[in-house]
Each structure stands twice: as C-alpha cells, then as structure tokens.
N, C-alpha and C positions, 0 to 999 in steps of 0.2 A: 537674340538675348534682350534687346532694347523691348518689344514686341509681349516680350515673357515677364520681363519687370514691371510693366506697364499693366499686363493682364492681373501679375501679384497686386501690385496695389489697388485696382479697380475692385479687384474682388474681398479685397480688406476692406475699405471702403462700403463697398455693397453688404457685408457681413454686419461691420460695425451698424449701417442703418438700420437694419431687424433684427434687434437683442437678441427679442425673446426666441426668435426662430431660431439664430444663431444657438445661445444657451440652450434649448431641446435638441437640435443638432447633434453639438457636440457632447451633452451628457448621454445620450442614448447609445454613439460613438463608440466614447468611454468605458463607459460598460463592458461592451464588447470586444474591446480591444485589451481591455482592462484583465481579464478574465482569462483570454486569448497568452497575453504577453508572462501570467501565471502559470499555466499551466504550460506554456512551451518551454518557460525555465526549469520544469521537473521535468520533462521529456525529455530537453534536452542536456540534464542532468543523469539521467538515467539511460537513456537510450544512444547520446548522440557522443557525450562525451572519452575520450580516452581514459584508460588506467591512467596512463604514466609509465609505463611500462614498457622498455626496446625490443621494439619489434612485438608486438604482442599478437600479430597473425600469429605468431609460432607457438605462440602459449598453447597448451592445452592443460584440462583436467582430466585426473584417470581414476577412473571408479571399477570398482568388481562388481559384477552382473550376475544372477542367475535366471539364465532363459528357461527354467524349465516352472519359476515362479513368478512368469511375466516378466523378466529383466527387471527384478528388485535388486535394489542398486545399495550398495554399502560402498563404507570407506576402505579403502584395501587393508590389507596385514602388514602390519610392518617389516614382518620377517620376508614376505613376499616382496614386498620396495624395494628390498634390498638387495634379492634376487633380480629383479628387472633392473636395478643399477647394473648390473654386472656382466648382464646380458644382450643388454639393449644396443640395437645397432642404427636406428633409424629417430634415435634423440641425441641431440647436444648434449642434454642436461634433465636430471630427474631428481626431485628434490619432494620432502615431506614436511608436513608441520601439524600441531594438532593442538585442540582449543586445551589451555589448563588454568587453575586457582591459582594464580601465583600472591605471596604477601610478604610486606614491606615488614619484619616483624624486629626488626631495631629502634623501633620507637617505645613511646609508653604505652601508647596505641597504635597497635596491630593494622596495618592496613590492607586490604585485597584488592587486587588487582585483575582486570583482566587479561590473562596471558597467553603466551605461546611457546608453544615447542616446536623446533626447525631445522632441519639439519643444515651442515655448514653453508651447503651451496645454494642455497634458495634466495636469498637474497642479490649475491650475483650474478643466478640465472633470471632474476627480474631487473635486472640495471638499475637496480637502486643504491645509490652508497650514503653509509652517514655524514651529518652535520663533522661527529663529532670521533674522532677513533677507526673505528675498524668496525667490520662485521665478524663471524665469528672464521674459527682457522678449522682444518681439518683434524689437527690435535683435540683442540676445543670439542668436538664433536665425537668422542671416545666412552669406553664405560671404564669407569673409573675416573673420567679427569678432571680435574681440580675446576668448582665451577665458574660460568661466565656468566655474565647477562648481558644484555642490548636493552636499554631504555628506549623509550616511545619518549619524542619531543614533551607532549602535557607530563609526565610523569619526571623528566626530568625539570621541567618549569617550577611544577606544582609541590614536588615531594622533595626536590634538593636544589631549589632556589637556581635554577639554570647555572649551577656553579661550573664554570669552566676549565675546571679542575679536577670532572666527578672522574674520568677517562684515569684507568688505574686503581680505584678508590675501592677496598671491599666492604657493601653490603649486604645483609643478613634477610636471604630470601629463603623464605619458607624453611625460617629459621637454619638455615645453613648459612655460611659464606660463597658470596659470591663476589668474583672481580669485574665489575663495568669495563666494556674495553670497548664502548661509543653509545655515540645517541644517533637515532635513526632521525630523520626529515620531517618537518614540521606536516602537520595533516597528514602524515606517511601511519598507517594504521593495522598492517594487511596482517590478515585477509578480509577484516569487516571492521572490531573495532578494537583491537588488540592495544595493550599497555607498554606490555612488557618480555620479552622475548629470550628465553636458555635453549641450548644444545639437546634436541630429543631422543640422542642414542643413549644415553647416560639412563634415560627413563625407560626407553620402551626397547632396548634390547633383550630383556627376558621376558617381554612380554609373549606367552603363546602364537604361534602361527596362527591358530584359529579366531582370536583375537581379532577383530575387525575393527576401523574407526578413524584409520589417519589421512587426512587431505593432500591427495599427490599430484603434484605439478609437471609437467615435463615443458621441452623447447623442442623442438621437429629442427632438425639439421633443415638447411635452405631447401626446396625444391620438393619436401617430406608432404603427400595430404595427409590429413586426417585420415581417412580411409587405407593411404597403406599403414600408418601408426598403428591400427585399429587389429589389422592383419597380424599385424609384429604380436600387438600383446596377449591374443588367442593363440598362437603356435605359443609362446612364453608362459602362458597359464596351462595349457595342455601338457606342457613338460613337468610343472610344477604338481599338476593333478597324479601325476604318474608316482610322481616322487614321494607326494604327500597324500596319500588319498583322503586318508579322514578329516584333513583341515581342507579341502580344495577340492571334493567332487561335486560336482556339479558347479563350480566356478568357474568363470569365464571377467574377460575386463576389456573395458573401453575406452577413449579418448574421447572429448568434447571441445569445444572452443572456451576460452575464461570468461568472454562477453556470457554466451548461454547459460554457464555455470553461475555466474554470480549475477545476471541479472535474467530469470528464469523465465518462463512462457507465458505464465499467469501474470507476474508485474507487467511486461512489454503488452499483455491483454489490457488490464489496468489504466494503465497510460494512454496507450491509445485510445479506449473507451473516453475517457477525460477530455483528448484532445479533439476527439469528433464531437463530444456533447458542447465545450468550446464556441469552433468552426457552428454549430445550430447558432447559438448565442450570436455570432458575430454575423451570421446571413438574416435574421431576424432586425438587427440593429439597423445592415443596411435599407433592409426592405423599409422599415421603418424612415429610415432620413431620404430612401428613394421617392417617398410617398409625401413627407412634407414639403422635399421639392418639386414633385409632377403639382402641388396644391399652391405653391408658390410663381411656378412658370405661368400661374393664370395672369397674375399681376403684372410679369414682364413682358408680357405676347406683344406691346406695344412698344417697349423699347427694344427688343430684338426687333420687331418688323421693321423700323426706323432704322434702325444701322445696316439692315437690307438691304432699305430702298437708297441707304446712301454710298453702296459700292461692298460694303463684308461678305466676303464668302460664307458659306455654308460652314466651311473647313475652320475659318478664323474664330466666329461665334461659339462652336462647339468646344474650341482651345482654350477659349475664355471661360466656357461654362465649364469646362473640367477643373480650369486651374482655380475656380474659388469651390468646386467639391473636393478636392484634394487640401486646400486649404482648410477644411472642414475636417477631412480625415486626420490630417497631422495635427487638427490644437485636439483632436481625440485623443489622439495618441498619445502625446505629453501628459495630459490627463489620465489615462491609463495606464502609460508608467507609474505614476503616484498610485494606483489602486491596486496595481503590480505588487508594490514594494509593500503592503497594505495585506494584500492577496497573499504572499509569501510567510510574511509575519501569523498573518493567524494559523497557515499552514504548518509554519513550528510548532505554534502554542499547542496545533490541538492532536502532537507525538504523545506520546506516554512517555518518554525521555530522550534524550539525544542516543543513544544505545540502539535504538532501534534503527537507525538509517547507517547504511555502510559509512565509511569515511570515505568512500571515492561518490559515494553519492550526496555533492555539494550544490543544490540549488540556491540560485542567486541572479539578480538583474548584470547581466554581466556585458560584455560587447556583443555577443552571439543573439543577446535577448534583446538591446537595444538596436541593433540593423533589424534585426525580424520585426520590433515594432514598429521602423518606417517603414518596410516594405509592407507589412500590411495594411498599415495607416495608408500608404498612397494606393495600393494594390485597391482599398475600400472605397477610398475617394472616387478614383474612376468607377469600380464598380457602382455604387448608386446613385452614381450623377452621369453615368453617360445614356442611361434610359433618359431623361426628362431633357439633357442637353440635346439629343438626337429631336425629343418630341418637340421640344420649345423650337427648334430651330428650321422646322420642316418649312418647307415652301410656302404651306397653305397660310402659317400667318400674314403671309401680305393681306388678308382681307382682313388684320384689327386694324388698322390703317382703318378703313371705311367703318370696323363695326364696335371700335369705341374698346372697352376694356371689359368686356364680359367675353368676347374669345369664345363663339358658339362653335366654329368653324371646326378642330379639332379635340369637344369635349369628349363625346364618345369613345374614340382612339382612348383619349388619358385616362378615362374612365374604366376603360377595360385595364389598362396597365395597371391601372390603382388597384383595383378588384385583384385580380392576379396575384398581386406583392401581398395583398391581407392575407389570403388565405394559403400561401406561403407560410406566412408568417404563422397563421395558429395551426398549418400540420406539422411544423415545426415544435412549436409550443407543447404540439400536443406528446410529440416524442418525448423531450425534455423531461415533461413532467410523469409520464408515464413511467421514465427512467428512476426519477428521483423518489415515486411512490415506490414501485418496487425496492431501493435502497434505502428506506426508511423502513417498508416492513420489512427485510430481514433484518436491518438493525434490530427492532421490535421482538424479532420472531429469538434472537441471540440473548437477547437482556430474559426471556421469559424462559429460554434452553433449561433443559432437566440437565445439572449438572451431576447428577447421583447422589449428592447428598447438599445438605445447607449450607450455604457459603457465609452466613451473618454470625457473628462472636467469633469469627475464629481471625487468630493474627497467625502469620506467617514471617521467617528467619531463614535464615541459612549461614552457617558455620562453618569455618575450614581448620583441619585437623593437618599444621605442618610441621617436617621435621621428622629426625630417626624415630623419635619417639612413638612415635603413630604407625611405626612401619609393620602391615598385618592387622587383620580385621580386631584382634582380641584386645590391643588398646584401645582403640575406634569403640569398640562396643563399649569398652567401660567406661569412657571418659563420655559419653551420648548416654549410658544411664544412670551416669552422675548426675548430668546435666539435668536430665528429664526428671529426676527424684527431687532435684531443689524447686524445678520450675514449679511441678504438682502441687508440691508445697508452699507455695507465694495462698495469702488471699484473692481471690475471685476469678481462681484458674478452676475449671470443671474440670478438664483432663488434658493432656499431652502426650507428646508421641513424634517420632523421629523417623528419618527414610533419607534413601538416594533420590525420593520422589518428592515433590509436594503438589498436589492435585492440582490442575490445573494448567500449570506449569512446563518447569523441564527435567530432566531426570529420569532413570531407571533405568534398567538395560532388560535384555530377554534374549531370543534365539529362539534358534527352530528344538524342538523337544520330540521326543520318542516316545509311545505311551505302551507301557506295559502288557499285553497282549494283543495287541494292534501294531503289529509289524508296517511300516512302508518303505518304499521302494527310496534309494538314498539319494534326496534333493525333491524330496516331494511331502516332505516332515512340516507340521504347522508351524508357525511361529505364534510366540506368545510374549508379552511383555511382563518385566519379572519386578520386583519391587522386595529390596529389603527394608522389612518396619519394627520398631521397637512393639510393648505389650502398649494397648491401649488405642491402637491407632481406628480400630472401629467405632471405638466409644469415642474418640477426638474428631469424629466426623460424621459423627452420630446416624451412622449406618447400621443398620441392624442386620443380623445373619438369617440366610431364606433357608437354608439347612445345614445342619451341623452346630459345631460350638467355635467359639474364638482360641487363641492361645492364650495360656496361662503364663504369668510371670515367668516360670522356669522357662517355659520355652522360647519365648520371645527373646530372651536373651543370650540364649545359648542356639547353636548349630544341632537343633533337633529335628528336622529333617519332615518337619509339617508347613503344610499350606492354605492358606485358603484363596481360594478360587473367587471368578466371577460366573456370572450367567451363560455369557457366551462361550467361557472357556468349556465352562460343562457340556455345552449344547454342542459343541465343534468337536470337541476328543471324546464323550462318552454319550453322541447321540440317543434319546430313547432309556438311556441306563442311570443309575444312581451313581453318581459319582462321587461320594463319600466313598472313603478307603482307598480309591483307586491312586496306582500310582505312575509318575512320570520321571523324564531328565532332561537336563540338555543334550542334542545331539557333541557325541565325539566327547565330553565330557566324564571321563570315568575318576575324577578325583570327587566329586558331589557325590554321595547317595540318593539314591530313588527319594523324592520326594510324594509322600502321603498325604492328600487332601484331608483334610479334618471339616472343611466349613466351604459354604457356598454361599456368596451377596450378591447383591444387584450389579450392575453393571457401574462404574465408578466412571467421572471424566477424568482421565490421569494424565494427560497434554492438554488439554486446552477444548474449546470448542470451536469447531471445524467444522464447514458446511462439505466437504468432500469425504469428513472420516467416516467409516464404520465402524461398529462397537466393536474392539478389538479385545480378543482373548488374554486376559490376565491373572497372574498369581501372584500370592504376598505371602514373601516367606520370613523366617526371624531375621531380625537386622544383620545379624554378622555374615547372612551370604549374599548380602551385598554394602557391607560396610566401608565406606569411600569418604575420602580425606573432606569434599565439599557433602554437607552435609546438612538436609531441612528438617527444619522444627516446625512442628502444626500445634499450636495452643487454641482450645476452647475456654470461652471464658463465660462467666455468669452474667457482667456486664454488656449492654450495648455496645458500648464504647471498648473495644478491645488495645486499642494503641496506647490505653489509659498503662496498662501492665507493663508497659516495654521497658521501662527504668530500672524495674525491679528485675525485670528477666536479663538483661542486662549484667547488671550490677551479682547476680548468681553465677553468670555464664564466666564472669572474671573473676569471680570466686574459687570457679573449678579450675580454669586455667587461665590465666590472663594472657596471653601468646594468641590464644584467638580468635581473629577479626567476626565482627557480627555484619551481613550486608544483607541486601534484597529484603529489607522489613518493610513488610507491606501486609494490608489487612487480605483475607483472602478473596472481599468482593472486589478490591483492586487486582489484585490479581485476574479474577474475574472478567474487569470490565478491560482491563489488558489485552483478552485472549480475543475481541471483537473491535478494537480499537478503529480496523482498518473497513469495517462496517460503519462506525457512527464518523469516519471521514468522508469516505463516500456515500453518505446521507446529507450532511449536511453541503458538501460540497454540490450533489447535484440537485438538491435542494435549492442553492441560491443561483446556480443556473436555471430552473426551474421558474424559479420568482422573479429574474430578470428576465426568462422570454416570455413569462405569464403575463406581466407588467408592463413588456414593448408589444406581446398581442394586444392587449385591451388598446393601446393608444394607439394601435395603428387600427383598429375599428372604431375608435371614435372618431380617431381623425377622417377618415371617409365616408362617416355617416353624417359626419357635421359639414365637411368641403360638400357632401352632396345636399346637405339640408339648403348651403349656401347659394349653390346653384341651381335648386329648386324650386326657390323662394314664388317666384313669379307663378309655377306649376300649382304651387299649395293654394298661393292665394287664389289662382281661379278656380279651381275647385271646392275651398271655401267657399267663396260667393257665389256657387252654383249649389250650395247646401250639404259640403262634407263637413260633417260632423269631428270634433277634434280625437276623438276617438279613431273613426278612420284615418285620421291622417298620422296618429302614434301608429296604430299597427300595419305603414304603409311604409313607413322608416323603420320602426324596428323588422319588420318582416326585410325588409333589403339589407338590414345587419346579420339575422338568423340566416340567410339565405347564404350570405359571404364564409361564415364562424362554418356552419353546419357543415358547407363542403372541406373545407379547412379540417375540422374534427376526422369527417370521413377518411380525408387521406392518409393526414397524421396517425389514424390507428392502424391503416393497414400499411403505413413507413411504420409503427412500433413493430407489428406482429414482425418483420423482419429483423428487426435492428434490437429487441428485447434478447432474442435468441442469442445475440455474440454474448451476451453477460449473463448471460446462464449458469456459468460455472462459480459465478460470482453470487450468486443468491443462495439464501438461506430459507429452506421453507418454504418457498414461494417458488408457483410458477413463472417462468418468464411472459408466459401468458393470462397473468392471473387476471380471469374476472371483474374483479374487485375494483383494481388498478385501472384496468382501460377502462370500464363503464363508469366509474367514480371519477374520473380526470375527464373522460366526454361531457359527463354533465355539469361539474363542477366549473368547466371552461367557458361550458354555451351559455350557463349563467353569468361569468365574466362578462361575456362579449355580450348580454343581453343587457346588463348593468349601462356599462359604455354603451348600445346603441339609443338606451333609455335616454341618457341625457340631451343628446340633438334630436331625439323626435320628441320630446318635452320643449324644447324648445320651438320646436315647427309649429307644435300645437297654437303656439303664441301671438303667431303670424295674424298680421292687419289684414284682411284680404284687399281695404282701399289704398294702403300702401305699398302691399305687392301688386298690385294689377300696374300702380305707374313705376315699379322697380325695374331701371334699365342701369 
C-alpha cells in the first residue's frame, strides 16, 4: 500500500507537470467514456433492468397465432381468455387488460386520460400493490357492477391534489360514476404508460368471440417452461376451434417471456447497435492517448533508464507507469460522467414526448452507470498505457544512459506500435462514419417518403365520445357531423372530415374479408385495413380518385354499404379486373352487408412510415361502420399556419357538447415527423459518434506525422543540404500520412461491409452497402487525414538544413 500511494502521487505529480498533455489526455478520455457511460444507461435501462415484478421468469405473454398466415399474431378474444381461465392447468394465474380513452369529465374541462381495462387478478398476479386502498375485488370485476377505478400515482398528484382522502371518493369517468378504491405506485404505469385503470368485464363481456385485441398475461405454476405452456394452449385452442369454428379456425396461441414482449428484437437490435458504435469511440480514444504516450515515453527513456540502473525491477516501473495511465483514465471518467448527464439530457429533449418510452424504461446515471464508469475508466487506463509501459520499460533503454535523450535504440519498435494504433484508429473511423452516413440518409430518404397525399395545411384532433349517451354508432355519427358542419363553417377551413383513422397515425381496424366470387379456403382470406370516414375525407387530403366517384353526403353519413378502395386492395382481390362494382365482407361477419366498391385512389399512408411496411390493402367506408367513442378530426385549411384555427375549432367542439375532451392536436407534418423520430435519433446520435472518431482520427495522424517530423529532423536536413527540394520533402511526410490513413480506410470498409449488414433492418431506402456511403466516407476521410498530415510536413518544409545537420 505504502508502494501504491507513493506511485499515486508521483504520477499526479508527473501529470500536473505536462498540462497540456495531461488536458488532451483526458478530454479525448472523456469523449469516450463520456459517450460509453450514455449509452450503457439506456442499455442498461432497456435491456438489463427488472420489471419490478415477483418472480417475473414466470411471466408470460399469450397471443393467438395463425400459422397458416405466417404466425400473424393478434391479441386474443376475450371470450376465449376466459375460456383458458377455466381450463388451464399449467398457470397460477391468467389475467387480461386492454388499452382505452378513459376521461376525467367532472370538471369544467373534460379531461382524457390514458387508460386501462384489467381484470381483477392482474395486478396480484404481478405483485404489485397500492400506495393507497385496494386493487380491484372479484365482484368489482362483474357485468353489471357498480363502477371502480384505480388511479395511476401522476393522475392522482396532478388531477386531485394527492388528497388522501380520494380512496372512497366517487368520480365521474367517462361521464359515469365511479368509486376510487386506491392509487397504484408512484412510476407504476403498466403496461407502458397507462393513467388510469377500471374492471374490463363490465366492457368486453358482449364483446363477440371473434373480436380480437386484449393483452393476456399468465404466471407458469413453478417448475412450468414455456414450451410445455405452449403445448397447454394449442390442445386449449383445438378444443375451442371444435366448439367455435367460425370465430377460431385456423387459430392457434402461444406464450412468450414479458422481457421479449415488451422489449422486442428490433429495440435489443437498436441498443446494442449504439452500444458497439460506443465501444468503436472508446477504442479510438485509447489508441489515441496510447499514441501520445508511446510520443511522450521518448522524453522519459532517461528517467526510467536511471531508476534501472538504480535497482527497479521491470515489474516495479510498469506498476508505476500504469498507476499514472489509470489515473488518466479515472480524471476521464469523472469527466465523462458530466457528458453523461449532458448525453442523457439531450437524449430526452430529442423524444416527441415523454409517451413514447415505457415507464419501466427509466434511463439515468444511477449506481449501475457509475461502477461501469470506473470499471471502464481503469479497464482504459491499463488498456492504453500498458503498450508504452511495457515499451518504455524494455531492457534496451539502458543505452539512453550513453545516448543522451533522443532514444534511437528502440525507435523503430514504437514506430511500428504507433503506425498500428493510427490506422486502428481511422478503420475504426471509418466504420463509425459509414454508419452515421447511412443513418442520416434514411433519415433523408423518410422526410422526402411519398406519404399519399400532402401533409402541409392540414391540422389534426382527436375526440372522445363518453357516456350512455354515445352508446351505438348512430349518436357517434351525429354528434361527429355536427361537429364537422361547424368546423367547415369557421373561415379559412377548406374542408373537414372525421374517422377512427388519422393518416399517419393510429387507428382503424380491418380483418380478413371474403370476396364475392372468389371463394377461399378458411384461414387463407386476405386481410385488409378498414377505416370509417365522414363525407369529405378525399377532399380533406386532397387525394384525388384514380377510378370511380367519392361518396355523397347521404352516404357518408349513413350505413350504405359503399366503399372506396385503394390500389393495392384492387390489385390483390380483383387482379387483372375492374373492380368497380365488386363486392366484399368481413370474414364470419353476417350482421354487415356486402360492401360495393364505388371508387378506387392511390395508395394512402394510414400508420405511419415504416421502412419494413408494404402497401397494405385498404377500404373506407361511411363513418357509422366504424363509429368509435375516440375519434379524429382531419381540418384542411387555406392558411400556412393551420394551428392558427384551433381556438375557434375548439370553442365549436364545446358548442356541440362540452363533455368532450380535445387531445393529440398536432399539425399533420408533426405528426409526420413523429412517425421517423426514431430515424433523426439515430442520425444524429451516430453522427456525433461519427465526429468524435473523425476528430480523434485526424489527431491521432497528426500526432504521428509531427512526433515523426520530430524525429526526422536530422533526416530532412541532410537531404536538404544534399539538394531536396521542399517540395519533396512535403510529399515525403504526407505520402507517410496517406500511406497510414489509406490502409486504415482499406480495412475500415471491408469491417463496414460486415458490420453495415447488422442494421439493415434499420434503414430506409438505402442499401446497407450503399455506394454512395463507403466511397464518400473513403474519400471524405483521406482528405481529413491528408489535411492533418499537411500541417507537420509544412512544417518540415521549414527545416534549417545548418541547424539540423548539428541537431542532437
């Protein structure tokens, strides 16, 4: 210990006396560690962290399946859950829940929330219990019973003043009465980022068998895998197909772990992708501080040789030169943490809201992130200082002793190490940046995406219709074209129009459909996405019809049993043929009439833009056969500024009914820019991984071009004096920088060609091999590194050849 305090302070000491080495040291450290110690807090946010949840090996998700259409996966039936509660021998516990509008509407202002339907035992079978009261009872959980709720901690903060009193208390949810009977756990949110929480048999008991959608949970009794689960719930769905054929043939269901389920294949891709471009960054950094100290061991050759010849082992010197690289590493790391905390921050700012990230997924510098940043920080320190400690400490220095402080004896050796760490360094760089290009052009390629029609003047709303009042499409349809009648009627609205959809977005339902002359075999029926829209909704998106007519006022408001289609729908169901006239349904659906195409448009983006989606088959039929309580408004307006109107549209919507709530008001190019968010993160993110290994290349080929200008000196000048021109001696150093960079680029593109392929699924537009990308980042790099070698053979140039011939 005495030994080890001694070596700390000498190398504090030795630090403090070369600032500026010191200072590039540890900012280049920094960086890297900086960067490192961000992204392992979302890692290990996302990937490493628990639910919170007892025992949650035993968790599973259970989905319905049909293998005959690639294992497309849906949310089971209700009516079927209930069945496997009843039957199931190989779960504890089997519990459902399902996303809904829930609204606060005892105020003056109507408020929405996001909510949840649950049945009783889910919250028990997750070991979670309230703050405050109770969770719900099995009574609670009845059709017909008198209603309950469960507040979400913010909701009981934010909307009834944390009153500790609220347990008992009836408020008026979605305009009914409801008794609170607790508040759930602060950050307790589930299943992502839920408000507010009522009993779901009360809702989805009449819902049809065939009816798909609710999120089901189970617990595996001790000793249960997944796999026999798995078994359980194909003989359990086989008996249900017997029973029920028309809602259940060709169904089948399976079990999954809740990690898989809620944090999927593609995110775990995602991350790790981050955390290796990282790890580049942080091998960069060291090569980098490994290279200013093989440039700095020049200066010591004589103070190590001296403590040599005065009895120091090999073994002692090396302990010492490690303990002031590690000291090195750790004032990085301190530093780093601030960049961390820095790194994190802009990582909020640049969500589209806090909505979007689970609530179990809480990144933060936390104690998990600060142990990882010392074990890195020393993990670094050795790593780039035990190449120069081993070199500085070789034997062969006993001759600076005799030959003074230039240290001929092993320049060559450091030389080659030096070389080595550069061009490390820019195939590294060159990965990096390769990456970062590619993630900027599909950002690029996303902002430019043919979304089917113009996204500029149009503002976007959404409404929720709560209460007896609304119960059945034919209220819903009229109070939506009440609505839509006043809004038309504001100045500098073009036109309006209403849906379960809003382009972009989220919304609509569909199923698999039968078409009229074209028989197939049952569980081999297309699916199609369905959309009920008010009149107007072509002209409020200023889509134009490729054949046929639009609906007329009568019809859009009434259940008349026309549709209009898109491109793909026509081209998949009525290949080759005119599909005007033709008609179709939903499968197992005999309360719908055959629906009659009337019109055929372009192909529309009705979710979002998706670098995985294909144009998918769609039809828009009149609003009331899909008329639903949450409900979007689409306004085109005459003006630029469309946000300008929202006052007035506002102020009519509480006209019609003031019970109400108005939420998600956003223009539709937000919307837009929403649906690629997670493309302009990873642009800019590996972007400034990018710029920091572009930025430690270049310095670590200047640094080598200049320590070798340094120890050239004498070289230059006799060849000056023997009549080299300054000419030749620039392209005698930069040719020894293009020669280091050029192998560097070589590798670095054939490490992308390998390493571009993991994130292929991640791009839009763009090969993972694009052209463009690797030969633009080769040459864009070599001129980097040709910049940096400029400046030390500019300087060579300069050389005295009378005062290098006597430069010892």
């Amino acid at each position: 210990m005495h030994t080890f305090l001694q070596d700390l302070r000498y190398g504090a000491r030795t630090l403090r006396k070369t600032p500026l080495f010191t200072l590039i040291a540890v900012a280049c450290l920094a960086l890297g560690i900086g960067v490192n110690t961000t992204i392992f807090s979302v890692t290990n946010a996302i990937l490493m962290t628990p639910f919170g949840f007892e025992n949650p090996e035993q968790l599973v998700v259970i989905e319905e399946t049909q293998p005959k259409r690639g294992d497309f996966d849906a949310g089971p039936s209700f009516r079927n859950f209930k069945d496997w509660q009843a039957q199931a021998q190989l779960f504890s516990g089997l519990a459902a829940q399902s996303f809904r509008s829930l609204t606060l509407t005892e105020r003056e202002e109507p408020v929405r929330l996001q909510g949840g339907t649950v049945t009783w035992n889910l919250f028990p079978m997750l070991g979670v219990r309230p703050i405050l009261g109770r969770t719900f009872r099995e009574e609670d959980d009845q059709p017909g019973a008198p209603g309950t709720v469960l507040l979400g901690y913010d909701t009981w903060v934010q909307h009834f003043s944390a009153d500790n009193g609220i347990v008992g208390r009836t408020i008026q949810v979605n305009a009914k009465p409801h008794t609170v009977v607790g508040v759930m756990p602060r950050k307790f949110k589930f299943p992502e980022n839920t408000e507010m929480w009522i009993p779901i048999t009360p809702i989805e008991h009449a819902t049809p068998r065939g009816v798909r959608g609710v999120q089901v949970f189970g617990r595996l009794k001790p000793g249960v895998s997944v796999g026999q689960a798995n078994t359980e719930l194909t003989a359990m769905m086989s008996r249900l197909e017997e029973a029920y054929p028309v809602e259940n043939k060709g169904w089948s269901a399976r079990a999954g772990s809740v990690r898989d389920e809620f944090i999927p294949g593609e995110i775990k891709l995602i991350v790790l992708t981050m955390m290796g471009a990282v790890t580049f960054v942080l091998l960069i950094a060291c090569a980098n501080v490994a290279n200013l100290m093989l440039a700095r061991a020049t200066g010591r050759q004589r103070e190590v040789a001296i403590r040599s010849a005065l009895g120091a082992g090999r073994g002692r010197m090396i302990r010492m030169l490690l303990t002031e690289s590690v000291l090195l590493g750790l004032a990085g790391g301190v530093l780093g943490i601030g960049l961390a905390y820095l790194g994190l921050h802009l990582l909020d700012a640049s969500l589209p809201s806090a909505d979007f990230i689970p609530y179990y997924i809480d990144w933060k510098i936390d104690q998990d992130a600060l142990m990882y940043t010392v074990a890195i920080s020393v993990v670094t320190g050795l790593i780039f200082g035990l190449a120069p400690a081993l070199q500085i400490s070789s034997g062969q220095l006993q001759s600076a002793l005799k030959e003074g402080s230039r240290g001929a004896g092993s320049g060559a050796a450091r030389n080659r190490l030096r070389n080595m760490l550069v061009v490390g360094e820019v195939a590294l760089s060159v990965v990096l940046l390769i990456g970062a290009s590619l993630f900027v052009r599909s950002f690029l390629n996303m902002q430019k995406a043919d979304a089917g029609f113009s996204t500029e003047r149009l503002m976007t709303l959404r409404i929720y219709m709560p209460g007896d009042r609304y119960l059945g499409s034919t209220p819903k349809a009229q109070r939506v074209d009440d609505i839509i009648g006043r809004i038309e009627a504001l100045p500098g609205v073009v036109a309006a129009t209403a849906s379960n959809n809003i382009p972009l977005s989220n919304g609509g339902g569909g199923g698999s459909v039968i078409v009229e002359g074209h028989p197939v075999a049952p569980g081999e029926e297309v699916d199609i996405f369905f959309a009920g829209v008010t009149p107007h909704w072509f002209r409020t998106l200023d889509v134009p019809l490729l054949r046929g007519r639009d609906f007329t006022d009568a019809e859009g408001r009434d259940s008349s049993g026309v549709v209009i289609i898109n491109q793909t729908m026509a081209d998949k169901l009525w290949p080759k043929e005119d599909p005007l006239g033709r008609r179709f349904r939903f499968t197992g659906d005999t309360l719908t009439p055959w629906f009659t195409v009337i019109g055929m448009t372009r192909d529309i983006n009705v979710g979002g833009i998706d670098p995985d989606q294909e144009p998918q088959p769609a039809a828009f039929g009149p609003y009331p056969y899909a008329a639903t309580p949450n409900t979007g408004i689409t306004i085109r307006t005459s003006t630029a500024n469309p946000e300008g109107i929202m006052t007035a549209v506002r102020a009519q919507i509480r006209a019609s009914d003031p019970i109400l709530p108005v939420f998600e008001v956003q223009t539709m190019q937000t919307r837009r820019e929403e649906g690629y968010w997670q493309f302009n993160l990873f642009s800019w993110m590996f972007g400034i991984f990018g710029v920091v290994a572009l930025l430690l290349a270049a310095i670590g080929v200047y640094g080598v071009i200049s320590y070798g200008v340094s120890q050239r000196t004498h070289e230059i000048g006799v060849r000056m004096a023997l009549g080299a021109r300054s000419g030749d001696v620039l392209r005698l150093i930069i040719r020894q920088g293009m020669v280091l960079t050029l192998s560097g680029v070589l590798l670095g593109l054939l490490g992308a060609f390998g390493v571009t392929r993991v994130i292929g699924s991640m791009l839009f537009e763009v090969s993972p091999t694009d052209p463009i990308s690797f030969v633009g980042i080769a040459l864009f790099l070599t001129s980097v590194a040709a910049v940096a070698s400029y400046v030390p053979a500019r300087r060579a140039m300069g050389v005295d050849p009378v005062t290098a011939l006597r430069y010892e």
